[in-house]
MARTOR-774009 format. One record per residue (C-alpha): x, y, z; residue number from 1. Coordinates in nm, 4 decimals, decimal comma. Example, Ala and Ser with C-alpha at 12.3 -4.5 7.8 and 13.67 -1.06 7.14 Angstrom:
+----------+----------+----------+-----+
|        X |        Y |        Z |   n |
+----------+----------+----------+-----+
|   1,2300 |  -0,4500 |   0,7800 |   1 |
|   1,3670 |  -0,1060 |   0,7140 |   2 |
+----------+----------+----------+-----+
//
This chain:
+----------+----------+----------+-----+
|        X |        Y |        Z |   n |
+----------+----------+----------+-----+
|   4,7788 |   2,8584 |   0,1231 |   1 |
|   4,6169 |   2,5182 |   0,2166 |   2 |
|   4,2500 |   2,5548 |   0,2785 |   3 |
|   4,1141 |   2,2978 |   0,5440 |   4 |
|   3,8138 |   2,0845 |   0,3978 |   5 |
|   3,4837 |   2,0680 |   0,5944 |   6 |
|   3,4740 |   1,8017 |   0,8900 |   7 |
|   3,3086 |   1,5205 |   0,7644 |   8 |
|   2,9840 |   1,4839 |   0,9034 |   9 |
|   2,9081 |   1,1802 |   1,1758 |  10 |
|   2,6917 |   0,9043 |   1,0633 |  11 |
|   2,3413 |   0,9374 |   1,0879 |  12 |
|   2,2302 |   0,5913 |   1,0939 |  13 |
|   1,8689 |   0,7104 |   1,1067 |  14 |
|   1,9443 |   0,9631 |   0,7792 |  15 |
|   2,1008 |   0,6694 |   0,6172 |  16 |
|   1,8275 |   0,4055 |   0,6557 |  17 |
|   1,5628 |   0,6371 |   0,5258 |  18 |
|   1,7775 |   0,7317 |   0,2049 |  19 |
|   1,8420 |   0,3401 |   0,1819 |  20 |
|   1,3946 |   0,2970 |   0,1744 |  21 |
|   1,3119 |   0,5510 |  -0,0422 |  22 |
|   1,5781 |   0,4346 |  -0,3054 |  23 |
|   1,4585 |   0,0720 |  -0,2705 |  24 |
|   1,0497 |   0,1105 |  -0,2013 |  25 |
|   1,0833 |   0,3964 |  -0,5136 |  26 |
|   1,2571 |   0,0949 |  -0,7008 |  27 |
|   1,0160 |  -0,1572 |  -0,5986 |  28 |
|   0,7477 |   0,0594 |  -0,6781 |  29 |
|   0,8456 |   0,1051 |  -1,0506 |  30 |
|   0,9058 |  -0,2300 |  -1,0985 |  31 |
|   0,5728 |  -0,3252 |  -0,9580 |  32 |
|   0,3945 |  -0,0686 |  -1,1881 |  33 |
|   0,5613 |  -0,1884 |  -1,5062 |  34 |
|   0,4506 |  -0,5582 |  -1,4050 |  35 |
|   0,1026 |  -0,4862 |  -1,3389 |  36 |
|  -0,0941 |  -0,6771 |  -1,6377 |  37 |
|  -0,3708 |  -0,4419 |  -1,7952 |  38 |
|  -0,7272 |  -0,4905 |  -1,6704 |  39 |
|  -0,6224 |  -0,5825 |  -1,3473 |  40 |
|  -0,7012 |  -0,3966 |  -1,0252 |  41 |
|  -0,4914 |  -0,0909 |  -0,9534 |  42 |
|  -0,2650 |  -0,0107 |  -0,6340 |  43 |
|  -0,5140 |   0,2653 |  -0,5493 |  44 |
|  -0,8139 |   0,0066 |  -0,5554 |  45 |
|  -0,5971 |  -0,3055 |  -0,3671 |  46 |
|  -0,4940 |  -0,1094 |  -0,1208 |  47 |
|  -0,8617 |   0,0494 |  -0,0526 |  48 |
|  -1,0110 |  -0,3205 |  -0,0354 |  49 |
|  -0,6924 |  -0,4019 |   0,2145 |  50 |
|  -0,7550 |  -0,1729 |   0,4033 |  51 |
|  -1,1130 |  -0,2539 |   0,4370 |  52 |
|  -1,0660 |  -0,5893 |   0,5056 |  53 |
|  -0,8769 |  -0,4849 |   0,7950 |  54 |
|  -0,9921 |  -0,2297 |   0,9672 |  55 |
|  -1,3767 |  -0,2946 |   0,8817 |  56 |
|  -1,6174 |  -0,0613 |   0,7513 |  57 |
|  -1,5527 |   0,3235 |   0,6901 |  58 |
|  -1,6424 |   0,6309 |   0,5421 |  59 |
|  -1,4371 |   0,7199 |   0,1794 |  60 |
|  -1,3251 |   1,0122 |   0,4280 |  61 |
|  -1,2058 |   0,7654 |   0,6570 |  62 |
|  -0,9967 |   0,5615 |   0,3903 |  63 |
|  -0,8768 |   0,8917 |   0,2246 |  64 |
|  -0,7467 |   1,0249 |   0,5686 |  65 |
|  -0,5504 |   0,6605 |   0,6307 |  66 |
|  -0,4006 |   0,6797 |   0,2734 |  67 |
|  -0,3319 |   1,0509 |   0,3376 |  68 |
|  -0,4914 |   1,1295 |   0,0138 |  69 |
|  -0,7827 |   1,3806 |  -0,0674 |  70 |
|  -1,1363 |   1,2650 |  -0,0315 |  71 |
|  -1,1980 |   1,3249 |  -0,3580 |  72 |
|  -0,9211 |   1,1003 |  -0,5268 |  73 |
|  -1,0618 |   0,8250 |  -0,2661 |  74 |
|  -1,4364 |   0,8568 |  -0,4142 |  75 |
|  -1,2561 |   0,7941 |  -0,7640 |  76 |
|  -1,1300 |   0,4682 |  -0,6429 |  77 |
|  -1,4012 |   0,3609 |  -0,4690 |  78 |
|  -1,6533 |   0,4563 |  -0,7302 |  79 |
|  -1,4675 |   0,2133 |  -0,9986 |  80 |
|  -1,4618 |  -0,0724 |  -0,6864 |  81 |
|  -1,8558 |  -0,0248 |  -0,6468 |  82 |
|  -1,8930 |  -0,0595 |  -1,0376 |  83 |
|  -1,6786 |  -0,3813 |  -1,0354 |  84 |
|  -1,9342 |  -0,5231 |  -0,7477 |  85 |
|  -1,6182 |  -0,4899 |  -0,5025 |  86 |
|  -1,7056 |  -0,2151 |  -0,2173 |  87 |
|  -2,0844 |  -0,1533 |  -0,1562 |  88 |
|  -2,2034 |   0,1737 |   0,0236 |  89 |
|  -2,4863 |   0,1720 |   0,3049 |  90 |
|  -2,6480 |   0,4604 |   0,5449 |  91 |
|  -2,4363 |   0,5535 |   0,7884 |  92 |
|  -2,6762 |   0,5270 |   1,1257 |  93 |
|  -2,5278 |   0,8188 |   1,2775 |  94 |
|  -2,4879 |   1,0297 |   1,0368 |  95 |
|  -2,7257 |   1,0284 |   0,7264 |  96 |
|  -2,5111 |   1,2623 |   0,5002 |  97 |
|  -2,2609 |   0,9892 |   0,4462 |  98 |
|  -2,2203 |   0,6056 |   0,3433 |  99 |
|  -2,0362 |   0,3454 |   0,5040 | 100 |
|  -1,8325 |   0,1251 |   0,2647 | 101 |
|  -1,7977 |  -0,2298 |   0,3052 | 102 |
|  -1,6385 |  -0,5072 |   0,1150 | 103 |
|  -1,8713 |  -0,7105 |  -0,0966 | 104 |
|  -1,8307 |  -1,1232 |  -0,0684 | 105 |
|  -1,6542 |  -1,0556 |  -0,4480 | 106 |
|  -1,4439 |  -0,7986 |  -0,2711 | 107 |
|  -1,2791 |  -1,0216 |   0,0229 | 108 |
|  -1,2293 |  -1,2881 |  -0,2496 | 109 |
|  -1,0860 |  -1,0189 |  -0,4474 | 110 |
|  -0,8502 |  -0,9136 |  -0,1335 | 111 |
|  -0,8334 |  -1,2895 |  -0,0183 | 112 |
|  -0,6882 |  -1,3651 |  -0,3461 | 113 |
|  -0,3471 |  -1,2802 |  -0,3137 | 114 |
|  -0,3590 |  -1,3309 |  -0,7070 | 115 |
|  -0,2538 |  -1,0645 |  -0,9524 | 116 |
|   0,0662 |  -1,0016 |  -1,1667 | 117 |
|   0,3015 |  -0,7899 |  -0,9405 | 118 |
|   0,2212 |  -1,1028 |  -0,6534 | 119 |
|   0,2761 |  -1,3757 |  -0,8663 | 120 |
|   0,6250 |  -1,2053 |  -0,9752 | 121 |
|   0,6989 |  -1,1035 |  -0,6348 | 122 |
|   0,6235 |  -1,4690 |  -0,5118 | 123 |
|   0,8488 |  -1,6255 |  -0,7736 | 124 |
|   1,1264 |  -1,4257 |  -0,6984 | 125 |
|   1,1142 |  -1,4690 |  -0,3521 | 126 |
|   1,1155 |  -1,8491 |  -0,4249 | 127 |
|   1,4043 |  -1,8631 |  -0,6754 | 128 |
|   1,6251 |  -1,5504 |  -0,5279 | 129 |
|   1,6390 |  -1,5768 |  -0,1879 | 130 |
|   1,6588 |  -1,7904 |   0,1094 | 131 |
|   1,4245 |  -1,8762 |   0,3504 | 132 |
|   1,6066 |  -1,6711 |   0,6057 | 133 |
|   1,5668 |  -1,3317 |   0,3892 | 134 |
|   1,2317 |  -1,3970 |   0,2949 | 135 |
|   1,1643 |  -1,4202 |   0,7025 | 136 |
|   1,2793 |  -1,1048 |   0,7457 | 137 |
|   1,1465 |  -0,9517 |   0,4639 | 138 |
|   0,8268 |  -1,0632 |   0,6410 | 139 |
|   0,9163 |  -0,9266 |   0,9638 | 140 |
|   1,0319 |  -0,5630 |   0,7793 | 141 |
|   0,6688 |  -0,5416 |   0,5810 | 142 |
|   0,4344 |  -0,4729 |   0,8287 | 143 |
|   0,7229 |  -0,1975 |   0,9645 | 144 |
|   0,7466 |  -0,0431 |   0,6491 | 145 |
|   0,3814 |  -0,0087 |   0,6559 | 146 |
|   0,3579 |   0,1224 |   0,9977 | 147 |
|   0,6353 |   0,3718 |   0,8588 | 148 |
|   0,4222 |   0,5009 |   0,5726 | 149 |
|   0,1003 |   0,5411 |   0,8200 | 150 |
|   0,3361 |   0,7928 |   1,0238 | 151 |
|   0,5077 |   0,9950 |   0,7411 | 152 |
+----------+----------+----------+-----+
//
């Protein structure tokens, strides 16, 4: 008796792209964490100051709620920013249970930077692996992988 083997499924070109970023953002991810030199500032605490830098002051609520993480883990991070001089809390005028947090001048350099170990790798790399034409689009696809993340 000759048994008949599924149908293949059809493509799912949106399936496969997703598949095709988690395996290489979870790559890049691990790569970047095994880079990072000790003493420097965490993901956590970069992406907190970037994200003040760009959207302006906020609550920790708000920052937790745009990094879809609890307020609690957020007030972590931005407790070790204020201690480094980084993020500096004032009254919130509308609301005197909470604080607004704002980047210090030591923060934006810190953000302004650009300089740390997994940027400096990255940046070499970039110069010595690929073209000018990849490194456009990888430019292009960054800011669409981040949009990505804010919607998941």
């Amino acid at each position: 008796m000759n048994e008949a083997s599924p149908p293949t499924p059809a493509p799912d070109p949106h399936r496969d792209t997703a598949n095709s970023l988690r395996i290489a953002i979870g790559a890049f991810k691990r790569r970047a964490q095994e880079a990072a030199a000790h003493g420097e500032l965490t993901s956590p605490q970069l992406t907190a100051l970037s994200r003040l830098d760009r959207l302006g002051p906020m609550t920790t609520t708000g920052l937790a709620r745009r990094e879809q993480i609890t307020p609690q883990a957020m007030g972590a991070t931005v407790s070790s920013l204020e201690k480094l001089g980084l993020v500096a809390r004032s009254a919130d005028a509308n609301d005197a249970r909470q604080s607004i947090l704002s980047l210090t001048p030591e923060g934006l350099a810190a953000v302004h930077s650009g300089r740390n170990a997994v940027s400096d790798n990255v940046t070499a790399v970039l110069g010595e692996s690929f073209t000018d034409a990849e490194v456009e689009i990888l430019s292009v696809a960054a800011p669409l992988i981040e949009r990505l993340a804010e919607l998941l």
